[in-house]
N, C-alpha and C positions, 0 to 999 in steps of 0.2 A: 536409495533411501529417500525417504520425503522429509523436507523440511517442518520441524515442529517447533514449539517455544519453550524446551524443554531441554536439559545436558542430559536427561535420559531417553534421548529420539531416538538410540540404538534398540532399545529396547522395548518402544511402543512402535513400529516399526518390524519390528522380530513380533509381536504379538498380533497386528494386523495381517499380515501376511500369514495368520497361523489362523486369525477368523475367516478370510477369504478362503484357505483350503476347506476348512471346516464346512464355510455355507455351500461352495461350488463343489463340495459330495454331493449333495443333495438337490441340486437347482441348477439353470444354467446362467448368463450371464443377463440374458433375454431376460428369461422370467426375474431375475434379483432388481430387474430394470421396473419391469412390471408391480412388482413387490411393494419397493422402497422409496422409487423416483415420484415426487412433488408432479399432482393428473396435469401440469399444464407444461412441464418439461418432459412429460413419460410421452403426450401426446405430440409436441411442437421439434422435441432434440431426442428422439427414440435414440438414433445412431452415435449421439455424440455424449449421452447418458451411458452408453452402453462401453466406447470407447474412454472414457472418463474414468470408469469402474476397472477396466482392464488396466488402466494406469496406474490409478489406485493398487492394486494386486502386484501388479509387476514392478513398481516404485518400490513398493515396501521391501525386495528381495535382494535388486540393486545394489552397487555400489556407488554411483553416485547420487547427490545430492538436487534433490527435484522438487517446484515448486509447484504450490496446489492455487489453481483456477479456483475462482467463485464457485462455478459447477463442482471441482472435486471436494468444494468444502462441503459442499449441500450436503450429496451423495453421501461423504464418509461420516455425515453427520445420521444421515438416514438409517445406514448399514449400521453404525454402531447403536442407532435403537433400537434395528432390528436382534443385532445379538445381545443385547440388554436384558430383551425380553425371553430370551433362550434360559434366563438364570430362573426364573417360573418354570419352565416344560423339564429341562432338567432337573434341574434338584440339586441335590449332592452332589450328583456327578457333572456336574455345571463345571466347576474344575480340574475334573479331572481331563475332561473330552477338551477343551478350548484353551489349555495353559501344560505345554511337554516339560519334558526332567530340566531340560535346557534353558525354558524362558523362565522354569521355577529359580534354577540357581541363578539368572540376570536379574528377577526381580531380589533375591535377597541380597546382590551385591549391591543393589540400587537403594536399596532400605539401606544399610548399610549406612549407606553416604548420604542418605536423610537425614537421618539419626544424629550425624556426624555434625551435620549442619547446625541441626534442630537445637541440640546443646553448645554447638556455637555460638548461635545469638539469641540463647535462651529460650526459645519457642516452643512452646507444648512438653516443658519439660516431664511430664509425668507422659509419655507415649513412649511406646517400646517399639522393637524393631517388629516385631507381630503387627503392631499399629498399622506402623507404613507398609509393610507388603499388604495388607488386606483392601487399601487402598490399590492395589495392582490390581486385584482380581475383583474388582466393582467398576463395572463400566460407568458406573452412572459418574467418576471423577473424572474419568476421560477427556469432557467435553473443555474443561478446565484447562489442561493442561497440552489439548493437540488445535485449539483453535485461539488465536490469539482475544476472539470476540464472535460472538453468533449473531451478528445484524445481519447476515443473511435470511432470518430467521423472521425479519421485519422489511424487507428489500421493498413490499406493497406499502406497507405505511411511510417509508422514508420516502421513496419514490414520489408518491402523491402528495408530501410535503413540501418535495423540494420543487415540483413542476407546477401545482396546485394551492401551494399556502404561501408561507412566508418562511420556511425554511427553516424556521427553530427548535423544532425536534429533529432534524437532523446537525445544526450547525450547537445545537447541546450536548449530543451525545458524539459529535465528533464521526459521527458515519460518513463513509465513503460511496458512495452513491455511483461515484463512476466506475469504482472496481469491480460490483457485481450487474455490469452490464450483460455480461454473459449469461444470465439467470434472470431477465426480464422476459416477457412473452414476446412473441416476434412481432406482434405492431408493434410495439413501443421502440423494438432495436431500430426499426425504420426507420423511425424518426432522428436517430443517432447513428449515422454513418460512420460516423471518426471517432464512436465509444466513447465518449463522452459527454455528459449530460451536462456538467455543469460549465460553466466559464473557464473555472480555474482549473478544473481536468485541461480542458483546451488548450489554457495556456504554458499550463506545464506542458501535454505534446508540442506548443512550440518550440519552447524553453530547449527540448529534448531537440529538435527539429536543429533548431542554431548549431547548439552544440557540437553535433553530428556534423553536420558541417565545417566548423570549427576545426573541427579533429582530422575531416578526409578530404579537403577542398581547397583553395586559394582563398578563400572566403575570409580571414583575417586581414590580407592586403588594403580592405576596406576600411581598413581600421588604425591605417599607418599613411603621413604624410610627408615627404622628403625625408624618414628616416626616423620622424618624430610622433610619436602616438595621436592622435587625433585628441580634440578636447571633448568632456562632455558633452557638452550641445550637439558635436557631430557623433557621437555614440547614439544617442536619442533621436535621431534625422534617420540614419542609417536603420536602425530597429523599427522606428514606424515605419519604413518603405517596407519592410520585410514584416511587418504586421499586418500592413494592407494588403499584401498579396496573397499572406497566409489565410486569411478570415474573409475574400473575395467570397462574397453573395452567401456568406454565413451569418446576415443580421447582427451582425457585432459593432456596436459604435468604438470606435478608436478615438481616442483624444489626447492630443501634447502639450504639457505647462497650462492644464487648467487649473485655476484657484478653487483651492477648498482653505477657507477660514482665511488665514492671513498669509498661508504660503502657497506653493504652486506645487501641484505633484506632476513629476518628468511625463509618465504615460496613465492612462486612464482607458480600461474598458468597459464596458456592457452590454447586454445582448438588446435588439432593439427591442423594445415594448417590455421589458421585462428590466429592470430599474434596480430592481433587488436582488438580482446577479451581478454583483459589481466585485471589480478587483485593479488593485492598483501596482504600477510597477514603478520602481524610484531607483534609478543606476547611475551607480558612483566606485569612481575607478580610485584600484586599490591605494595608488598612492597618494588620496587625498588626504588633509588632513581633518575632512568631515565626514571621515568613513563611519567610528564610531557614533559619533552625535546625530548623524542622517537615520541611524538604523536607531538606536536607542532613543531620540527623541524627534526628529524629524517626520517617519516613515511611523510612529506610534503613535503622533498627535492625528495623524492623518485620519487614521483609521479611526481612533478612538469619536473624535468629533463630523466622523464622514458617515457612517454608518457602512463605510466598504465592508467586505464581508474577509474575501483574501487581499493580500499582496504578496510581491514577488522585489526581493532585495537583490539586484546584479550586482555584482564586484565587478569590474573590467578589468583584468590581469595583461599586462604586454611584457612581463621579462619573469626569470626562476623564481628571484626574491617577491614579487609581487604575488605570485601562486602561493608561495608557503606564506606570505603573509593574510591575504586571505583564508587558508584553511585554520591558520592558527586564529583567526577573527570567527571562522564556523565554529570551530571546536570550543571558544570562549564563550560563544553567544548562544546557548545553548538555555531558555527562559518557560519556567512552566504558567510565567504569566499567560492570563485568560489573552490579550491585544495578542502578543507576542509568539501566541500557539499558530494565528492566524497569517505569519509571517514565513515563507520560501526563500531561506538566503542560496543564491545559485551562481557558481562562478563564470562567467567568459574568460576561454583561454584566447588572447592574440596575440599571441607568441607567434611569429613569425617562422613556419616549419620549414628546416634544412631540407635540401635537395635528398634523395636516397645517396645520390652520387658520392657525397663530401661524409 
């Protein structure tokens, strides 16, 4: 099954897998490539357009649970205009050929529980359950409800914003720019080795980088001194050595305790020559007691008065109680503030891991 944003993915899922029988009657997987696939991925990724589609098809049948690439978003976004437009050439029998006895009675039990909803918090009270199933059998609501967003849709204007302008129609509408790297033309993936275009993609794969480490390595021991946690300062010593090495001859300035305004923020990067990629990282161990006030006013003034674009909030965890204190500081800190959207709170575990032995 393929992951959707929907409690009814069993059953948009059960209905794609009943389009794909439908269209590969008639066509092969080649020509649906030929068809539907965007001329500069039909021409650049023939084989992995083609292989994408087959995923699509075989996802949808599955039992488990499968996530969709940038590419499978295009694709199924494609495919489902293609069968859009099947409701013209058919007709009448538009439903009866692309929707069985089976996905009829899943859609009614689905209306069902729309309905249910619907008058639970008062919403379109005058709609019946005819309403919501007609909604089933209209592709055109589809798009709504299988893609979380279609800035795929815009990937050439975002793109050229965010490498070419000043990056505010992508940093407005909240686009992800490194997720559909997959779905760039292949000069451009060149120039992006590591898939990611922006700073703050980069620095999340570090973030991820540590982590990993973290988890499968001695790698904490760095973090512990005759028994006693290391202090801040050597938390921030220890990360720029491990910054520098990660960003070696990738044009990134790295900066420790530079001032901005009247405070000093712990790490500072940006890409050379490019100034308006910037992103800041401020790490403070859990059992401080300027956990809160670091994030909530410290790491906000930063941003607000720096023009940084991202930052990234580390908690440093070294024992149980300090992890669960942390996730319960994630789960509270949770801000649809405009500053606050622009914040990554992400844990360090240095937990010092036991032997397999003991």
């Amino acid at each position: 099954m393929i992951s959707y944003n929907t409690q009814h993915y069993r059953l948009y899922n059960k209905i794609i897998a009943k389009f794909f029988d439908i269209e590969l009657d008639d066509i092969s997987y080649d020509d649906l490539v030929d068809e539907i696939a965007p001329k500069y991925l039909r021409r650049e990724q023939f084989q992995n357009c083609k292989t994408s589609l087959i995923e699509l098809h075989e996802w949808s049948k599955d039992s488990f649970i499968h996530e969709m690439s940038s590419l499978h978003e295009v694709l199924l976004y494609c495919f489902l205009k293609r069968v859009e437009s099947k409701r013209v050439q058919y007709k009448e029998d538009y439903e009866l050929i692309y929707f069985t006895n089976e996905i009829r009675e899943m859609i009614r039990q689905s209306s069902e529980i729309d309905l249910r909803e619907a008058k639970l918090f008062d919403i379109e009270e005058s709609f019946t359950i005819d309403d919501f199933e007609e909604l089933y059998y209209d592709v055109r609501y589809y798009y709504d409800e299988l893609f979380e967003d279609t800035d795929f849709l815009s990937i050439d204007i975002f793109y050229n914003d965010e490498i070419y302008s000043d990056g505010k129609i992508v940093e407005r509408l909240g686009a992800s720019v490194d997720f559909y790297w997959d779905i760039l033309p292949m000069d451009i993936r060149r120039l992006f080795p590591s898939k990611s275009i922006t700073l703050t993609g980069e620095v999340s794969k570090f973030i991820e980088y540590v982590q990993n480490k973290l988890s499968k390595s001695d790698l904490a021991e760095l973090f512990w001194e005759a028994g006693s946690s290391v202090t801040e300062d050597r938390i921030q010593l220890i990360l720029m050595h491990l910054l520098d090495s990660y960003f070696l001859n990738m044009n990134v300035y790295i900066g420790r305790e530079a001032r901005l305004g009247k405070n000093k923020i712990d790490i500072l990067l940006f890409r050379d020559g490019n100034e308006g990629d910037k992103v800041l990282i401020e790490i403070k161990k859990a059992s401080s007691k300027y956990l809160v006030k670091g994030y909530e006013k410290q790491l906000l003034n930063y941003i607000e008065t720096s023009g940084y674009k991202n930052a990234f909030y580390v908690i440093a965890c070294f024992t149980d109680k300090e992890i669960k204190l942390a996730e319960s500081f994630i789960s509270t800190h949770v801000y649809t503030n405009q500053y606050y959207l622009y914040i990554n709170i992400v844990i360090f575990d240095f937990r010092i891991k036991k032997p397999a032995s003991r």
